[in-house]
C-alpha positions in Angstrom: 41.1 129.9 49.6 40.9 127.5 46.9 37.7 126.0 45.9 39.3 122.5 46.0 40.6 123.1 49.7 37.2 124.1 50.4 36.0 120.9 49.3 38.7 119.1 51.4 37.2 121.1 54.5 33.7 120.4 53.9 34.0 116.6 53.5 36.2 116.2 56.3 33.3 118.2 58.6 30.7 116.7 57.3 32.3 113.3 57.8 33.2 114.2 61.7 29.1 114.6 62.1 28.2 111.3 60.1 30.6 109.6 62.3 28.6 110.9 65.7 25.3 110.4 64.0 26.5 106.5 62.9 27.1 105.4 66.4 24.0 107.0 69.2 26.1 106.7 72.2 29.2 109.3 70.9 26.3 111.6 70.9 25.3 111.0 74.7 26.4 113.9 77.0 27.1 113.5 80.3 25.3 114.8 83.6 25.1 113.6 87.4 21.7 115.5 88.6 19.5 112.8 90.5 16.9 115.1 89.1 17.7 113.4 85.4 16.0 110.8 86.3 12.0 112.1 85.6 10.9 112.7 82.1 13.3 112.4 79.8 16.2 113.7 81.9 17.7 117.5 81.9 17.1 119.7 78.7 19.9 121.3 77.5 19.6 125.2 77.6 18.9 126.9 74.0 20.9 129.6 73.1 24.6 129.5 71.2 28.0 130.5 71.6 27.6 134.0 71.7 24.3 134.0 73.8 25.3 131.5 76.4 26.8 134.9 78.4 23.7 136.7 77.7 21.4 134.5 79.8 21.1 132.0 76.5 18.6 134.0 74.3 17.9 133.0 71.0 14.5 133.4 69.4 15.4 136.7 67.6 19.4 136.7 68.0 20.8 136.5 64.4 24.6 137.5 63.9 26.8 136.7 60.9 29.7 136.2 63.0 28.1 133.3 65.5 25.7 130.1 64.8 21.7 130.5 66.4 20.6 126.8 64.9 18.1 127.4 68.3 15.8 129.4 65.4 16.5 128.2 61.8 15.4 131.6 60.5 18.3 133.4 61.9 20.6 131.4 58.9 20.0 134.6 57.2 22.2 136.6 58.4 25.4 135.4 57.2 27.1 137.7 54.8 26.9 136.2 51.0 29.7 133.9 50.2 30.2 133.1 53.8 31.0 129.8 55.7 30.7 129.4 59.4 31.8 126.7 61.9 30.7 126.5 65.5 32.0 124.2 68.3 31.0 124.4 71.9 32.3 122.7 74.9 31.0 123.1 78.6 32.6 122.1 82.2 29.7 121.7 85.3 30.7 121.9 88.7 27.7 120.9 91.2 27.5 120.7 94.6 23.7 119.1 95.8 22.5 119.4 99.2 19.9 118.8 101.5 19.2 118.9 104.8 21.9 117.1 106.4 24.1 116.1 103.4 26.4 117.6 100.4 27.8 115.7 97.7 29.7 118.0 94.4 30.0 116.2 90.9 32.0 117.7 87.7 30.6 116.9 84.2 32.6 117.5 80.9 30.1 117.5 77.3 31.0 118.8 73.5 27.5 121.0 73.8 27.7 121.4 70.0 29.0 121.2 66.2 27.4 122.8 63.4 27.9 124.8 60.4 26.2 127.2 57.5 27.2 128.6 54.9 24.9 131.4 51.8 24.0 129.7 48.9 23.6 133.0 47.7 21.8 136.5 49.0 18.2 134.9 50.0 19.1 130.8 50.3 21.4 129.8 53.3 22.0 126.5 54.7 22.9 124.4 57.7 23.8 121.1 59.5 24.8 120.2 62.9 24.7 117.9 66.0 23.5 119.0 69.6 22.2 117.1 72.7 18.4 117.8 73.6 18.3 116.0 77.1 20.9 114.3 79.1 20.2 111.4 81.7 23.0 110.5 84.5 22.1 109.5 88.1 23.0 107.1 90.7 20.8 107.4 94.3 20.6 105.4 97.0 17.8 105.2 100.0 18.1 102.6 103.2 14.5 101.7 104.5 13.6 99.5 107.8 10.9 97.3 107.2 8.3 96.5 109.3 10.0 93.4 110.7 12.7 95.5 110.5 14.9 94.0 107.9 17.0 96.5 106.1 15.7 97.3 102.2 18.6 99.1 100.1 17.1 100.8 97.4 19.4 102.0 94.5 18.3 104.0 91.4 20.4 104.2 88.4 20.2 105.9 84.8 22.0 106.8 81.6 21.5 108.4 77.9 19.9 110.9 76.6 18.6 112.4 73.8 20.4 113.9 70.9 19.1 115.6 67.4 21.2 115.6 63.7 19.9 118.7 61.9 19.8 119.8 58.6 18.5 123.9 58.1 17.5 125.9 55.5 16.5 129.5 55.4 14.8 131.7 52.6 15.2 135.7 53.0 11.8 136.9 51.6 11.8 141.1 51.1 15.3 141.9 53.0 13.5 141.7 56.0 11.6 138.4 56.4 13.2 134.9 57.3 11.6 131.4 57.3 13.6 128.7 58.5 12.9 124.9 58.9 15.6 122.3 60.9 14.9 119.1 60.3 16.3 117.3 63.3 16.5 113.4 63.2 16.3 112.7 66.9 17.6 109.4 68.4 18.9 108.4 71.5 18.6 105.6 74.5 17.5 106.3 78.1 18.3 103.1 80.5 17.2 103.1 83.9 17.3 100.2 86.7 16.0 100.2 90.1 17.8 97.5 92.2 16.3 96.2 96.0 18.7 94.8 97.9 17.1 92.9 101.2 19.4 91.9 103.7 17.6 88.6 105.7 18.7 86.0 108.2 20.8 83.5 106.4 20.9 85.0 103.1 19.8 87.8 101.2 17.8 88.9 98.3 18.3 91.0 95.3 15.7 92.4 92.6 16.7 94.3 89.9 14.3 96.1 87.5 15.8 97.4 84.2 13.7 99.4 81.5 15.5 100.6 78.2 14.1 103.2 75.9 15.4 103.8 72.3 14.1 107.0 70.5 14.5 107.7 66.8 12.3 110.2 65.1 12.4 112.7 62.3 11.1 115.9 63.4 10.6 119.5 62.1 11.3 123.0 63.5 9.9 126.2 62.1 11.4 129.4 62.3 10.2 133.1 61.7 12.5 136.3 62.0 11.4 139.6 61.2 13.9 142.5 60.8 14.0 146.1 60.4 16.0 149.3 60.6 15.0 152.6 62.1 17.4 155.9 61.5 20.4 153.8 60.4 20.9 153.6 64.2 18.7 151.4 65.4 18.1 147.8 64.1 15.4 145.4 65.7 14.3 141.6 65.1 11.1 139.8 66.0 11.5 136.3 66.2 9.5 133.1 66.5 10.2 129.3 67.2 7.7 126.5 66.9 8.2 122.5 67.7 5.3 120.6 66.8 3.9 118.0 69.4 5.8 114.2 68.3 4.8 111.2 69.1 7.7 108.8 69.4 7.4 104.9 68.1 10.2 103.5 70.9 11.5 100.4 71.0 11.5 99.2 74.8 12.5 96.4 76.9 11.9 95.3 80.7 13.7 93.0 82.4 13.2 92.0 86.1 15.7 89.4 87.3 15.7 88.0 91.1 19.0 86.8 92.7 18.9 85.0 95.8 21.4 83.6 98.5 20.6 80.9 100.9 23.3 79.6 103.3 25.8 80.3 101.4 24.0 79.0 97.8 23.3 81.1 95.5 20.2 81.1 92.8 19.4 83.5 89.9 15.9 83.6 88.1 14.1 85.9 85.4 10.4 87.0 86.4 10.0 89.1 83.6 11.3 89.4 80.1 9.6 91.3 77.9 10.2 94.2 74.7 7.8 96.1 72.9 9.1 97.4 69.5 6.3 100.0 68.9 5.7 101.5 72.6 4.6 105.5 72.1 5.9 108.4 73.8 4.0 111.5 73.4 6.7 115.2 73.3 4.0 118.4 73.5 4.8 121.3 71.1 6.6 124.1 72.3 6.9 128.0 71.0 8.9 130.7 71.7 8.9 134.3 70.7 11.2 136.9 71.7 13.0 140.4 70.7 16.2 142.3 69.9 17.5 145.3 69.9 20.7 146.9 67.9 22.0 150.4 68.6 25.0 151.4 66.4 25.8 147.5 66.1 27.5 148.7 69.6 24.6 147.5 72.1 22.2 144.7 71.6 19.4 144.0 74.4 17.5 140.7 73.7 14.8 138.4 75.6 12.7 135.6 75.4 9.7 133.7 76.6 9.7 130.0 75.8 6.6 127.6 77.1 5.7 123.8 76.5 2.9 122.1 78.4 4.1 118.4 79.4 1.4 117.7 81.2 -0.5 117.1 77.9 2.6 114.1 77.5 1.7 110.4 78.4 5.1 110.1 80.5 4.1 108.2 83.6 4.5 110.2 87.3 7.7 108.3 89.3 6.7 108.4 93.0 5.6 112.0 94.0 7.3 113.6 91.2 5.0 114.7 87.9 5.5 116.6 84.7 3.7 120.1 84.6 3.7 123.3 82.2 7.0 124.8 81.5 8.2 128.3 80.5 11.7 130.3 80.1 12.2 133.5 80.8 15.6 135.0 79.4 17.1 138.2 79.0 20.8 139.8 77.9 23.0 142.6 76.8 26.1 142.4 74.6 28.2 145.7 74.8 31.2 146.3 72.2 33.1 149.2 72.4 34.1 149.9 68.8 33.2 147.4 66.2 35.8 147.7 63.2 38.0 149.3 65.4 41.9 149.4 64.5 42.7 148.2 68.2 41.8 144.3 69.3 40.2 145.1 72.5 37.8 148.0 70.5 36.5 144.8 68.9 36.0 142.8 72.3 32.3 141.3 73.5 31.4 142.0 76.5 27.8 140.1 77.7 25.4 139.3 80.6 22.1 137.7 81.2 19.8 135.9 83.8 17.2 133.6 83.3 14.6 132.0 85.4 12.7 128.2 84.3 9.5 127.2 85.6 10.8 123.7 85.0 8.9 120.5 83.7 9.0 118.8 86.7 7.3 118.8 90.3 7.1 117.4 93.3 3.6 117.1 95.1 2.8 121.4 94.4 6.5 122.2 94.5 7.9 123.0 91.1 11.2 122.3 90.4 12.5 125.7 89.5 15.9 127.5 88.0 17.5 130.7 88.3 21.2 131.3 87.2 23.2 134.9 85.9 25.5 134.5 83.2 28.0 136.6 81.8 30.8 136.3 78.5 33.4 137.3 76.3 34.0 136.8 72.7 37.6 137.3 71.9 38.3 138.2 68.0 41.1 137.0 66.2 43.7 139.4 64.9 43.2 140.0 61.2 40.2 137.9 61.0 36.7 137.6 61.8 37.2 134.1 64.1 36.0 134.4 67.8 37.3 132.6 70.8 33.7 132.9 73.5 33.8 132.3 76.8 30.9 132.2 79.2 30.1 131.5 82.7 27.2 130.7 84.4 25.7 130.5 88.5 22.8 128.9 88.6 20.2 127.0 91.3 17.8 124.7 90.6 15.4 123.0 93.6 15.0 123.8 96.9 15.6 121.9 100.5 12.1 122.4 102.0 9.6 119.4 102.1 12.7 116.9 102.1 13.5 118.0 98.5 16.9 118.4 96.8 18.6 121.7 95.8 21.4 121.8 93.0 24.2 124.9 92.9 25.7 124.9 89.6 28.8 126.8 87.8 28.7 126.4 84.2 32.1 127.3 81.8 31.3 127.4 78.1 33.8 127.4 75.7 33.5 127.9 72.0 35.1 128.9 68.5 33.2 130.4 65.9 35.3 130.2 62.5 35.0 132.0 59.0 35.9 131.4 55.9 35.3 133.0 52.6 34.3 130.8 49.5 33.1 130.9 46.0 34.7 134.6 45.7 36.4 135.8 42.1 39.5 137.7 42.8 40.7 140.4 39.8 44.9 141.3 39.9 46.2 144.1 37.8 
C-alpha cells in the first residue's frame, strides 16, 4: 500500500473518532436493566474481540493479530511496521423475572473502535473510543396509601459513561512492556422519579429530575511481562492499575409540581437549582492476571480484577448500596494449525466463564454474575484480517428477598483488520 493511501485511511479513522468524541451522546450505549439505575449504571465487561469468547480476559492477553486496549502494555505486541483496526458490535437479549412477573428487552451498542499501529520495534501506539458504563431503565411501582389513595411511582434513567483514549507502549529488554491510556472520560447520567397521586376531583403530579455531566482526564497504567521457555512454551504476566478520580460534575435538580383541580390545571417549580463543581469520588481498581502459550496452538488465560466502591461518596438509593467488587475470569483459545495451507487449520476456537462479585447490594445480598462464553475468529483468505464471533449466557441477581434476576444472551461481533505500512519493497 502506498504511503499516501495510508494517509487517506488514517485521517478518515481518526476523523470517525473525533466526530463521536465532539458530540457525548453518539457515544452513549444503550441498556434496559432496572439495575442501571445505582451507581453509575452497568460497567461494560473488559476484555476485546478475541477474548470476549474466552470469558473476557485481558490483563496478560497480548496478540498481534487483535486489539487488548483493556491493558495498554499489551500494544507491544504488534509486529513492526504493523497497523491494526478493531470494531466491535454486541446484540442483548434479556428476559428479567421475579416472582410473579417476566418482561424480555433487546439492546443493540457499537461496544468499540480503536486502533494501533509500531512506531518502530520498542514504541507502539494507540487511540480509540469504548463505553465504560451504560444507564437505561424505566420501572414502575403502584402503592395504597394510608387513606388509601393510589401513589404511582415511576423511575426513569438514561446515559452513560464513555472514555476517548490515547495509548502508548515502550518494550524495555524484549520482554518488559509499560503502557499508559490516557482516557478522557465524559458522559451524562439523567435520572427522574415521577409521583403520580390519583385524589378525589383531581390529581397530583411530582416530578424530580437530577442530571449529571462527567468530563475528566484520567490515566491507566499497564505492565506486561513476557517470556519463553523451550521455544514451546511462551507465558505473560500482566498488570492493570486505575487510579482513584475524583470527578468535578456539573449537576442540576429540578422538582416541578403539576396539579389538576376540577378540571383546571396548575404547574409550579419547587426547586431549581445546578451546581457546576459537585464531586464524585471513582475508587482505583487493579488487576493482575496470567497466560499461557503452547506451540502458539493453545493459550489458557485468567484474571482477577477488584475495586472497592464503598470507599466512593455515591449516595445509597433505598436499600440498595455500593460494596467491594472483584472479577474472576478464565479462558482457552485452541487453533489447530497456525500457518496452515488450509482455512479451517487457521480457525479459533475459544471458551471462558466468569463470575462478578458485583458493585452493588441490596440489604446483605450482593448483586452477583455468572455467564459461559464461547467464540470463533474466522481468518481471511490470503490475509491476516479476522471476522470473531462470540456468545455469551449469563445471570445476574436472584428472586429471593423480593429481588430481581436478569438472564442474558450476549452476540459479539467484530473485525480485526491489518495493514502493512512504512515497508521498502526491492524488484529485480
Amino acid at each position: 500500500m502506498r504511503f499516501s493511501k495510508i494517509l487517506i485511511q488514517l485521517n478518515i479513522w481518526v476523523i470517525s473518532i473525533i466526530l463521536l468524541f465532539s458530540n457525548p451522546l453518539k457515544a452513549q450505549h444503550s441498556t434496559s436493566s432496572p439495575y442501571s439505575r445505582f451507581g453509575i449504571g452497568d460497567i461494560s465487561p473488559r476484555g476485546n474481540s478475541q477474548t470476549f469468547g474466552m470469558g473476557n480476559v485481558s490483563a496478560a492477553i497480548r496478540s498481534d493479530y487483535s486489539l487488548n486496549f483493556s491493558n495498554p502494555a499489551s500494544y507491544s505486541a504488534l509486529a513492526q511496521n504493523t497497523f491494526l483496526l478493531d470494531l466491535s458490535l454486541n446484540y442483548k437479549s434479556s428476559i428479567f423475572e421475579i416472582e410473579n412477573a417476566s418482561q424480555y428487552n433487546n439492546d443493540a451498542n457499537i461496544n468499540h473502535f480503536a486502533f494501533a499501529f509500531a512506531a518502530n520495534n520498542w514504541l507502539f501506539f494507540s487511540a480509540g473510543i469504548s463505553p465504560i458504563s451504560t444507564i437505561g431503565y424505566d420501572v414502575n411501582n403502584t402503592y395504597t396509601l394510608a387513606d388509601s389513595t393510589q401513589a404511582v411511582v415511576s423511575y426513569t434513567g438514561q446515559g452513560g459513561l464513555s472514555k476517548v483514549f490515547l495509548g502508548t507502549t515502550v518494550l524495555l529488554y524484549k520482554r518488559i512492556s509499560l503502557g499508559l491510556n490516557m482516557n478522557y472520560v465524559f458522559g451524562t447520567i439523567e435520572k427522574e422519579k415521577s409521583t403520580y397521586l390519583l385524589t378525589e376531583g383531581g390529581s397530583t403530579l411530582i416530578n424530580d429530575k437530577e442530571r449529571n455531566v462527567y468530563k475528566k482526564f484520567v490515566p491507566e497504567f499497564g505492565l506486561q511481562y513476557s517470556d519463553t521457555i523451550n521455544s514451546k512454551f511462551n507465558f505473560t504476566l500482566g498488570l492493570v492499575y486505575n487510579p482513584k478520580t475524583q470527578y468535578n460534575t456539573y449537576t442540576e435538580w429540578l422538582t416541578q409540581q403539576y396539579l389538576s383541580i376540577n378540571g383546571n390545571a396548575f404547574e409550579d417549580t419547587i426547586n431549581n437549582e445546578e451546581s457546576p463543581n459537585s464531586l464524585i469520588d471513582i475508587p482505583m481498581s487493579i488487576g493482575a492476571g496470567f497466560a499461557f502459550k503452547y506451540k502458539n496452538k493453545i493459550l489458557f488465560a485468567a484474571d482477577y480484577y477488584y475495586q472497592d466502591w464503598t470507599k466512593s461518596n455515591i449516595e445509597s438509593v433505598e436499600s440498595f448500596s455500593l460494596t467491594k467488587e472483584y472479577n474472576i475470569s478464565a479462558g482457552l483459545e485452541f487453533i489447530p494449525k497456525l500457518g496452515g495451507n488450509k482455512l479451517r487449520e487457521n480457525i479459533r476456537y475459544r471458551i471462558g466463564g466468569y463470575y462478578k462479585n458485583s458493585y452493588l447490594q441490596s440489604g446483605n445480598n450482593n448483586i452477583n454474575l455468572s455467564g459461559v462464553t464461547f467464540g470463533i475468529g474466522l481468518p481471511f483468505k490470503g490475509s491476516s484480517n479476522i471476522l470473531n464471533a462470540s456468545f455469551e449466557y449469563g445471570k445476574r441477581g436472584t428472586i429471593e428477598n423480593n429481588l430481581l434476576q436478569e438472564k442474558y444472551l450476549l452476540f459479539s461481533f467484530s473485525l480485526s483488520l491489518h495493514d502493512y505500512w512504512f515497508r521498502k519493497f526491492k524488484f529485480n
